[in-house]
Phi, psi and omega in degrees: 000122184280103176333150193261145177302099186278142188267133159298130180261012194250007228218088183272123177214143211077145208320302132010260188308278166351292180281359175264346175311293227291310195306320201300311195097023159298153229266106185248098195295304180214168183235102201248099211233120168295147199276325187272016166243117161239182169101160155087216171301305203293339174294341204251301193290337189261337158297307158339298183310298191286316128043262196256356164059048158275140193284137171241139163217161168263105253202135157333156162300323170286354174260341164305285170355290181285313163306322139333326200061029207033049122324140177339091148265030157047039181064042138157139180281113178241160206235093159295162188275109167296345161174178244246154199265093234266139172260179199306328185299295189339288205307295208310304216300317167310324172256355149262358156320298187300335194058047175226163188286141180316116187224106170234166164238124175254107190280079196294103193038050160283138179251338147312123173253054171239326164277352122350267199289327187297330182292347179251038181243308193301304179314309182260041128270330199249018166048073156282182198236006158156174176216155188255164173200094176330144166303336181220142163105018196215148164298119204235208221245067186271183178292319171318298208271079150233314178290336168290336221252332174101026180101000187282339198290324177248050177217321189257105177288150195208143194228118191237168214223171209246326171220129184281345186294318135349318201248341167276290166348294171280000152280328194275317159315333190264026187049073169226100175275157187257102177239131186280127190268106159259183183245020177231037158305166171281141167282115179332323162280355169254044188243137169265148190225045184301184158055202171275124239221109167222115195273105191271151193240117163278159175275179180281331212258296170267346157075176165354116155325166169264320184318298186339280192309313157341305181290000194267138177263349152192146168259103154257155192257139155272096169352039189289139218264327171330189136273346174274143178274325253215140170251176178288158181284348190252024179219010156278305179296343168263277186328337190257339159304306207279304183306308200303310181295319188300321186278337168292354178260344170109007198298125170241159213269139160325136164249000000 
């Protein structure tokens, strides 16, 4: 018997609705505004937002459409948050709670949320204190990475920021080394990851920014033996978490 079609529950649609989320202060992620529709309530509504430092993009009718599930939405959509987004201070303040040297990941423009969310499942087993993500060009903390993450997406904090380089800069202040997963690298296992350690992630398609990579104190790599060069980005982002965890717990490799 074929199961009936489940509806997002994470999917604000129409101008309305939309503005009373907004007026309410519900946790809003992102704004999905079709372009040829202005003037009016939608003038109102895009203020309220910018505001409220919410991402607004502009999106086809047909991308409404779907997102909508085609229900009325009057040029426009809003994408709630399964939880709430923490700032950089947060993180740091969590690992000094804890008394461990600051251990984050920063995840540089992924837009799969399905790589999202397994890498922040990955992240709150080896107990990073959080992950960063940019505001545009990245995936956020839609239902998908909630579901991908197994519930870790409201366990795990995540801060997300308007520039990342900008945002390695006050890591770097913090005593924090940076280190880049690249494919021209130190081979990951022979990298020390002593102290505080926030470990960058790249998309699959384009890999590190280059400013990013730039801001970095070291690049390590995986090898690969294979005829594929690349690994997925959230099995990437786990083999180098995990070595990161071994050496802060203190684990020494069999001889």
């Amino acid at each position: 018997m074929k199961q009936p079609k489940k509806h997002r529950t994470d999917v604000i649609s129409g101008r309305n609705a939309v503005i009373e989320a907004l007026k309410s202060k519900q946790q809003i992620d992102v704004i999905y505004v079709q372009s040829s529709f202005t003037g009016g309530s939608m003038n109102q509504l895009i203020a309220l937002a910018r505001e409220q430092r919410i991402v607004i993009k502009q999106v086809t009718a047909q991308k409404l459409d779907d997102l909508s599930e085609h229900i009325n939405h009057q040029g426009v959509v809003a994408i709630t948050s399964v939880a709430e987004y923490v700032s950089l201070e947060d993180i740091l303040k969590i690992a000094q709670e804890k008394q461990q040297p600051p251990f984050l990941l920063i995840c540089d423009e992924i837009e799969d949320p399905h790589n999202l969310g397994a890498i922040i499942r990955t992240a709150e087993a080896v107990g990073v204190h959080g992950v960063v993500i940019p505001k545009r060009r990245s995936a956020s903390l839609t239902q998908i990475v909630y579901k991908t993450s197994a519930g870790a997406a409201s366990v795990v904090p995540v801060c997300r920021v308007a520039n990342l380089v900008q945002t390695i800069e006050k890591l770097k202040q913090q005593q924090i080394w940076i280190y880049t997963a690249d494919m021209d690298g130190t081979p990951w296992c022979q990298m020390d990851y002593a102290g505080g350690v926030a470990l960058i992630i790249g998309s699959e398609g384009k890999g590190v920014s280059r400013l990013v990579k730039e801001q970095s104190d070291f690049i390590v790599s995986l090898p690969m033996n294979g005829q594929i060069n690349s690994l997925n980005a959230s099995v990437a982002a786990g083999v180098l978490m995990y070595e990161i965890s071994r050496q802060r717990l203190g684990i020494s490799l069999k001889r």
